[in-house]
N, C-alpha and C positions, 0 to 999 in steps of 0.2 A: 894447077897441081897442088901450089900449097893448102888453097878452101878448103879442096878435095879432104886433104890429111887431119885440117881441123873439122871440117866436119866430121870425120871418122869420131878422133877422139873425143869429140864431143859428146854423139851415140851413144858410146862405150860409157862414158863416161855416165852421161844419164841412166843406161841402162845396169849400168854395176851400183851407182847410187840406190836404186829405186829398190835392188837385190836386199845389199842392207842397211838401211831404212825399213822395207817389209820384215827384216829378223829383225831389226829392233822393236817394232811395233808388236810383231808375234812373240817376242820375248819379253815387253810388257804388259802385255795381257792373259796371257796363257805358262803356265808351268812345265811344259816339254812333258806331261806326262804320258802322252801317247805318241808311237811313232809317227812321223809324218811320211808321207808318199808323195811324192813330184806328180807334175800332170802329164810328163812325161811317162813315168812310171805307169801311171793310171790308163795310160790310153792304150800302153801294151797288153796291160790286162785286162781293160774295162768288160768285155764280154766273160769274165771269170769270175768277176765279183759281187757283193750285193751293194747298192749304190745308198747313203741315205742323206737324204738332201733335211738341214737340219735350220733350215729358213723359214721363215714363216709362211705361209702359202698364197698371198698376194702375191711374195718376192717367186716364189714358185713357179706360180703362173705365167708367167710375164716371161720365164726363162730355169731350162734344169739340163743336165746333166741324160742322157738317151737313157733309158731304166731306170732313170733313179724313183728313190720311193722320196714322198715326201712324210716326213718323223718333224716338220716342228722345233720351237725351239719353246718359246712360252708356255705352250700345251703338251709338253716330248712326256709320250706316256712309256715306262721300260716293259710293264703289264703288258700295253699293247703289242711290243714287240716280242716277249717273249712269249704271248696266246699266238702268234707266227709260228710256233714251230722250227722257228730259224735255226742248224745247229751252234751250238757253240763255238766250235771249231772253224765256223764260217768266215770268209775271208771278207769283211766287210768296211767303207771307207763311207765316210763322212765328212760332208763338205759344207761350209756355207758361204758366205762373200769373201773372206778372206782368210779364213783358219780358228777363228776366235770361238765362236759358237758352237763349231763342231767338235773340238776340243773338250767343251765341256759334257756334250751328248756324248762322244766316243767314254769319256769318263763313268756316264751313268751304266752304258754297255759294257766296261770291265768289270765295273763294281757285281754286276749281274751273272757275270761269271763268262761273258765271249772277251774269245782268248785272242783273234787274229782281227786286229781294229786298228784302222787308218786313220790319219787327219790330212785331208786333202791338202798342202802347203799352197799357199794363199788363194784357195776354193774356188768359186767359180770364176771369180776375176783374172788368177793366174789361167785359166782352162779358157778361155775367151782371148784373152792376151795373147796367147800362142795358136790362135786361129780356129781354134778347136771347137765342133758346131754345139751349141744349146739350142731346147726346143721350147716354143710356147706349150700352152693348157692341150692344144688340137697336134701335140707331138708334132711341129711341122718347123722347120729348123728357123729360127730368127736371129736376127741382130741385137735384139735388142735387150739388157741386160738391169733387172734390176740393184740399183746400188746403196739400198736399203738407207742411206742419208748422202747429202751433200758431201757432208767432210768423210765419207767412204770414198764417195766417189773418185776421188784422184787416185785412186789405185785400178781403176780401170780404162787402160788405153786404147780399147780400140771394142767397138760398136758402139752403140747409143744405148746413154743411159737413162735410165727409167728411176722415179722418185715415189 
């Protein structure tokens, strides 16, 4: 009985670490200037929004987000997306391995003038974490998750990660 209890708080304990730890990390890298949205949040909406996956497209490939568009992060053209058509007012969230990159694309899309922009809170890695499917290049659901480096990589618990 007593394992049992340490084990609990151990969990707990790891798993409320890892919480903040990831806001310290998203807090020193990023400037909170775009809202962020939970993957919870996301998954209630996913079918209402427009997805932009802001990784580079090997990472892409290998693993995204069901609709999402791939925008890049090295090559993020703001032209390209606003020759889309896209409205303004569109409800649109941007993810990439953990929050950092997309943060900075959601920035280039405000500056542009869309008004309703997400930063997926720790991107695809938190959306995998919580069980939630990504798909390979052939849209067909895999495990497998690219974690764009090594020292990323410890923020992704559970499938296999890809380098």
């Amino acid at each position: 009985m007593n394992i049992r209890i340490i084990y609990i708080l151990l969990l707990i304990g790891h798993f409320g670490n890892a919480q903040s730890s990831l806001d310290t990390l998203l807090n020193t890298h990023n400037n909170n200037s775009i809202p962020y949205i939970s993957v919870n949040e996301l998954k209630a909406i996913q079918d209402t929004v427009i997805l932009f996956d802001a990784r580079e497209k090997k990472e892409y490939q290998i693993s995204h987000l069901e609709n999402a568009i791939h925008v890049g992060y090295n090559h993020f053209s703001i032209a390209h997306i606003i020759q889309q058509n896209i409205p303004k007012n569109a409800h649109i969230v941007v993810y990439c391995s953990l929050g950092i990159r997309s943060e900075n694309i959601s920035e280039h899309l405000k500056k542009a003038g869309y008004t309703n922009v997400h930063n997926l809170y720790g991107g695809i890695f938190a959306w995998k974490n919580n069980d939630y499917p990504v798909l390979n290049n052939k849209n067909q659901v895999t495990d497998k998750v690219h974690t764009y480096s090594k020292e990323w990589s410890k923020w992704l618990y559970k499938g296999k990660k890809v380098y």
